[in-house]
C-alpha positions, 0 to 999 in steps of 0.5 A: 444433437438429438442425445443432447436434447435427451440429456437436456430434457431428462436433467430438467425432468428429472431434477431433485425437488429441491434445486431451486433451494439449492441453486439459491444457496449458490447465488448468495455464497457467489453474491457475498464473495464478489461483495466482500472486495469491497474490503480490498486493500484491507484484507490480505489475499489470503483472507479472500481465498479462505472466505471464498472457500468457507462459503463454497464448501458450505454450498458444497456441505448444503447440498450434500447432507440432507436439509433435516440433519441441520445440526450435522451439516452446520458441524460440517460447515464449521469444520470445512471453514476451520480447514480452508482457514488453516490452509490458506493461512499457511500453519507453521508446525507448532514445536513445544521447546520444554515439553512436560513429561508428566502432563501431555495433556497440557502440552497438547493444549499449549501445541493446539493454542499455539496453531490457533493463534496463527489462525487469528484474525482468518479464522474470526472473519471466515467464520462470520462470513459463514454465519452471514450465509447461513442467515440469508439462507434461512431469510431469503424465502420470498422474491420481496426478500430476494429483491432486498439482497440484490437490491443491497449488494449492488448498493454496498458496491456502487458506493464503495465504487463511488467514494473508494479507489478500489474498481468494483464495476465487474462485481456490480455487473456480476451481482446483476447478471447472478441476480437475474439468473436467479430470478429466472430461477424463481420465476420457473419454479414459481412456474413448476409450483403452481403450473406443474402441467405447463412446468412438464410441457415446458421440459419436452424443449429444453433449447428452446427453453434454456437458449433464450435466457442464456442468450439474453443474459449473456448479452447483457453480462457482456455489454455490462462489463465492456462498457465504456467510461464516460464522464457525466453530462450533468452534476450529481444532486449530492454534489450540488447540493455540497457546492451549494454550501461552500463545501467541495466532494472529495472523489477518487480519479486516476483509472477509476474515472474521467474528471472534470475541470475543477478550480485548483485553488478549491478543490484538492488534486490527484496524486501523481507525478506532475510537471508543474512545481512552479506553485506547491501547496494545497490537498490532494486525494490519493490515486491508487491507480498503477505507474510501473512495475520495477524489477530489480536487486535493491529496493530504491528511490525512483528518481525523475527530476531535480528542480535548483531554483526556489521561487518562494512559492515553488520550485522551477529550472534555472535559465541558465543552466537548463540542461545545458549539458546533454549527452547522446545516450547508446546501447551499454554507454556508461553514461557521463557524471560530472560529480566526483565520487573518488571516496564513495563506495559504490553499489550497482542496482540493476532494474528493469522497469515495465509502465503499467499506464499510458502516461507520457513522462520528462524522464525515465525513472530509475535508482540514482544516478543512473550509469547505463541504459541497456534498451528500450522497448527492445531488448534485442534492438542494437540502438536506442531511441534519438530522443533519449538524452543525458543531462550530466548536471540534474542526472536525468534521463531526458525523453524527448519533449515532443507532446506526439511521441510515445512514451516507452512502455519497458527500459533496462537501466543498471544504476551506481548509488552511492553506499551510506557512509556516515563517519566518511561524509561527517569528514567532507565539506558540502561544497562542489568543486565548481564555487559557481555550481555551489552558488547555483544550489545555494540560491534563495529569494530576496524575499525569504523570512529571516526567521527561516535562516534563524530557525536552521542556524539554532537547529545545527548550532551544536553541529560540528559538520556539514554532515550532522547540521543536514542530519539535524534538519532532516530530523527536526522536520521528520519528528516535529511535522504532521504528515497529511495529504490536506492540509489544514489552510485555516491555519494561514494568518495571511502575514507570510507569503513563502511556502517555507516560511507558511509550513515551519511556523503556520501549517505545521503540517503537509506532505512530501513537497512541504518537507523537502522544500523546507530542507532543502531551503533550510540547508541552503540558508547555512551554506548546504548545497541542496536541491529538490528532487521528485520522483516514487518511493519504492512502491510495495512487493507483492504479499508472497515476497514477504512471506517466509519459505514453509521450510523453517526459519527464512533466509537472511533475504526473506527478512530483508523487504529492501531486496530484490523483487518486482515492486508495483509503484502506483501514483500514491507513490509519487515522492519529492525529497532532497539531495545534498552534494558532499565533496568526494561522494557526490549528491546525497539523498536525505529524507526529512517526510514523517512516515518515510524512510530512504532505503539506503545502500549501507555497510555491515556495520552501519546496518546494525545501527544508523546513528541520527543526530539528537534535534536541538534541546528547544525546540517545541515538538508537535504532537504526531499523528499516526498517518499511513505512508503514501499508498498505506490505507486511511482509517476514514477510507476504510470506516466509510466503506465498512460502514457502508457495507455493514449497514446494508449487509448484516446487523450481525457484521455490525455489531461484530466491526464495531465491538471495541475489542474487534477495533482495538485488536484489528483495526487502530492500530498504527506502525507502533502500536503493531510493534508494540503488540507483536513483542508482547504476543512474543513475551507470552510465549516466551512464558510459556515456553520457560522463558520467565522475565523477573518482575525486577528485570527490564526486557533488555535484562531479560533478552540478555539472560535468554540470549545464551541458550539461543546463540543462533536469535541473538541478533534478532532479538536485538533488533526486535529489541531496538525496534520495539524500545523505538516504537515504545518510546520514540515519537516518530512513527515506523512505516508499514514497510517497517513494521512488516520486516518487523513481523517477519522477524517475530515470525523467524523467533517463534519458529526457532522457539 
């Protein structure tokens, strides 16, 4: 005890001069980098790493090169960032195919350009978030101005916090337990300044000096972090204030806050799974918050439940026919199909699904149809739960419907989809063996517009299969509709009360619950059998599954995000889309939602390229807007957020955010406009390395008159070939899922070039 008193009391007495300067040049590196997670979900993990590094290793350069060689240290602290970029940003060596002989000079230059591009956006946002450090450090000489940086953190996260999905309540306590660490810093060397008598009485007790403070703040940190989530007794002025006026706050739920009740019919909802379908319709907010992780060797649908019976508003479970086929469930059973699949090629998907809330669902989830269940909760249990049910006709895993029993927290189910094949289904009949099953799914209101049966017979006229009139549907919708999570009601003339008939010819617009009813209606009106489906798109891989092994060219399966790999489904997943029965290969999915895309199981052949029929010639396309698929980011999130921060951070952030090259290289671009880029970025190089394109050649001409000097990049560069004639040219828009597999290809060329 005494030698830690000692070593107390010489490290306080014998502390540098400067070590309030130095403690303050901490506080803002550890400041900025709990504020800069308000950019989460925007920025890659990667970007975090390499500015959190850029700022410490400048704290690290502060304190070890004297304060008088300015100019070295701040050389210093640029080539520090550059490193923690370059190696956080995971450099791929850089091989000059054609090099020059008699210029080395340029061939180093082309080699250093070719690792500076790969440092691009990193490099640009280390280093202004190290020239933001340096600012401060030189700003922050007064407590007033230490006050205003507090003051400013805690406002940027407790609004980014607010009017965000992202939780930044640990940041918002951490800022506040730094900042009263460092005014205990200011205020003992105010005291040391001015008092150096009581300074030096002071150190002769250490503990009772420094207990104190750590016990204090400890207490407060700890009460800070672990406190409660409670919902506000009283409403905000800001809201009222918006209510007042007829206007409704949008807000972000699901685990980042308690809502209150609200009017449905005024007020847009979370996204998630719901049980009620009966009434579709109006806005949501997406909710970002965890279902289920999914561990599995293909990437898939989720599926839940089928609703048969369409009401005009909505869509519910027949009378007659609910579940009126339930099977017992065991340990291994091959769980019963009443569908025939004789002519389908099947593919088996093994998953294993862990919840990530305490949600309590109808059913468990899994690839469709799901053939066996291997345990619940346990995997070494012998049997599995008595409320575990199999409804043979809709395909569901029932759980039981007792509101007390806890939902499984982790199942193991193994599923047999059904391999895509085209020419096979363009043969076969939509019809079900059973005419009274058909019947059931070919259901429609007596109060159904006319002009909707109208609108799909003129869209399959050319079709001479049921096959290409489901196709022809699915693609009308996909290219012709605007996806959005809000819809624009005002469009509503009052004349129709259907739900299908207000979206096809009214809305003109909405989300996966207006495309797939609207399918799935639609079919039916022309003799499909079709029903509705709901459930979770695939959700998204974590960022390192994406990303190619350092060894060169990745595998086959590093450029296929399809897949295995664990996938995080969030409520922002939730999906509905449609399913079409066809005689000898069952319930066949169909995707008619902009922005999405099945994830088919398909042949060698089919893989290459899936033919989709061309809509009928009169019909009157929409304008497509570029929306980011359920889970992606939305540019008015991300404005307001940048906004908020940039305003009360830095005007040197400012001005760098809203220069048009930073926003037009960075920021607007969609799927398309990412694909589009990615191939220009690869024509340059191609230049460079040798590869000129004649002003006379389109790219087609030029990528075949490359090809027989890279045998081993022929089927990669008619892929990016296909993809980027398609983004070029094509109105549909490709997803982030997409345009990420179509990255990594680009990525997979360079190496080889």
């Amino acid at each position: 005890m005494s030698l830690l008193l000692t070593f107390c009391r010489t490290a306080i007495i014998k502390v540098t001069p400067n070590w309030y300067t130095k403690l303050s040049q901490l506080f803002i590196a550890l400041m900025l980098i709990h504020t800069i997670r308000i950019f989460e979900g925007f920025w890659w993990s990667e970007t975090f790493y390499a500015v959190s590094f850029t700022l410490l290793f400048a704290v690290a350069a502060d304190w070890l090169l004297p304060r008088s060689m300015q100019a070295l240290r701040i050389g210093v602290q640029l080539l520090l960032a550059l490193g923690a970029t370059a190696y956080f940003a995971d450099l791929k060596k850089v091989v000059l195919t054609v090099p020059d002989q008699e210029n080395r000079l340029g061939d180093l230059f082309r080699t250093l350009w070719g690792y500076a591009e790969q440092l691009q956006p990193f490099i640009w946002i280390s280093g202004a978030l190290l020239v933001v450090y340096i600012l401060f450090d030189r700003w922050i000489t007064t407590r007033t101005r230490l006050f205003g940086f507090i003051s400013v953190n805690i406002l940027v996260l407790t609004i980014a916090d607010s009017f965000t999905p992202i939780w930044l309540w640990d940041e918002v306590a951490w800022i506040v337990f730094l900042g009263l660490l460092w005014l205990v810093a200011n205020h003992l060397h105010k005291l040391a300044s001015h008092h150096p008598n009581s300074w030096k009485e002071l150190t002769e007790y250490p503990l009772q000096l420094l207990m104190p403070i750590v016990i204090v703040l400890s207490v407060l940190m700890t009460a800070g972090i672990l406190m409660p989530t409670v919902s506000p007794i009283i409403q905000d002025p800001y809201t009222m204030w918006k209510e007042s006026k007829g206007e409704t706050v949008n807000v972000f739920l699901g685990d980042k806050g308690i809502a209150a009740p609200v009017d449905v019919s005024s007020s847009n909802t979370k996204s998630g799974y719901g049980r009620d379908d009966s009434e579709l319709g109006g806005g949501f907010d997406f909710d970002y918050s965890p279902v289920m992780t999914i561990t599995t060797n293909h990437r898939s649908y989720w599926r839940g439940e089928t609703k048969t019976e369409y009401t005009g508003a909505g869509w519910t479970v027949n009378d007659e026919s609910e579940r009126n086929r339930l099977a017992s469930v065991g340990k291994d059973w091959e769980l019963p199909l009443i569908e025939g699949r004789e002519k389908a090629e099947t593919m088996k998907v093994d998953q294993q699904v862990r919840m990530a809330n305490n949600n309590i669902y109808p059913v468990l989830f899994g690839a469709s149809p799901i053939t066996a269940v291997h345990w619940v909760d346990d995997p070494d249990a012998s049997v599995l739960p008595k409320s575990l049910k199999w409804a043979v006709n809709e395909q569901e895993l029932i759980w039981s419907d007792k509101p007390l029993r806890r939902y499984p927290q982790s199942y193991a189910v193994t599923s047999e989809v059904t391999v895509l094949d085209e020419e096979g289904l363009r043969n076969a009949e939509a019809e079900l063996p059973d005419p009274a099953e058909t019947k059931q799914y070919l259901q429609l209101p007596s109060s159904l517009p006319g002009r909707v049966r109208s609108l799909a017979v003129s869209l399959t006229a050319s079709a001479v299969n049921d096959y290409d009139k489901a196709k022809l549907i699915e693609t009308y919708l996909r290219q012709n509709f605007i996806y959005t999570n809000e819809p624009d009601k005002s469009r509503l003339t009052g004349d129709s009360k259907d739900f299908v008939d207000q979206f096809l010819f009214e809305l003109k617009e909405g989300y996966c619950d207006y495309f797939s009813t609207a399918m799935a209606v639609m079919s039916r009106s022309i003799g499909l059998p079709a029903r509705w489906v709901k459930g979770f798109a695939p959700g998204v891989l974590p960022a390192s599954e994406y990303v190619p092994s350092a060894g060169g060219i990745p595998s086959e399966a590093e450029l296929n995000p399809d897949g295995a790999g664990t996938y995080t489904v969030r409520n922002s997943d939730a999906h509905s889309w449609v399913e079409i029965y066809f005689d000898g290969y069952g319930w066949i999915p169909f995707e008619p939602t902009a922005g999405f895309t099945f994830p088919y199981s398909v042949t060698e052949v089919q893989q290459e390229a899936l033919p989709t029929p061309t809509a009928a010639p009169d019909t009157d396309p929409v304008q497509e807007e570029v929306t980011e698929s359920t889970g992606g980011s939305h540019p008015a999130l991300l404005w307001g957020t940048v906004s908020a921060s940039v305003l009360a951070l830095i005007v040197l952030v400012l001005i760098l955010l809203r220069t048009p090259w930073f926003r037009s290289k960075y920021r607007a671009y969609s799927g398309n406009d990412r694909i589009v880029w990615e191939t220009e970025k690869l024509l340059r190089l191609c230049r460079r390395k040798g590869y000129e394109r004649e002003e006379h050649e389109t790219l087609r001409e030029a990528i075949q008159r490359w090809s027989p000097s890279h045998h081993r990049l022929n089927k990669l560069l008619r892929e990016v070939l296909d993809e980027f004639e398609r983004a070029k040219y094509s109105s549909v828009q490709a997803s982030s899922i997409e345009t990420d597999r179509f990255i990594l290809k680009i990525k997979a060329i360079k190496e080889e070039l």
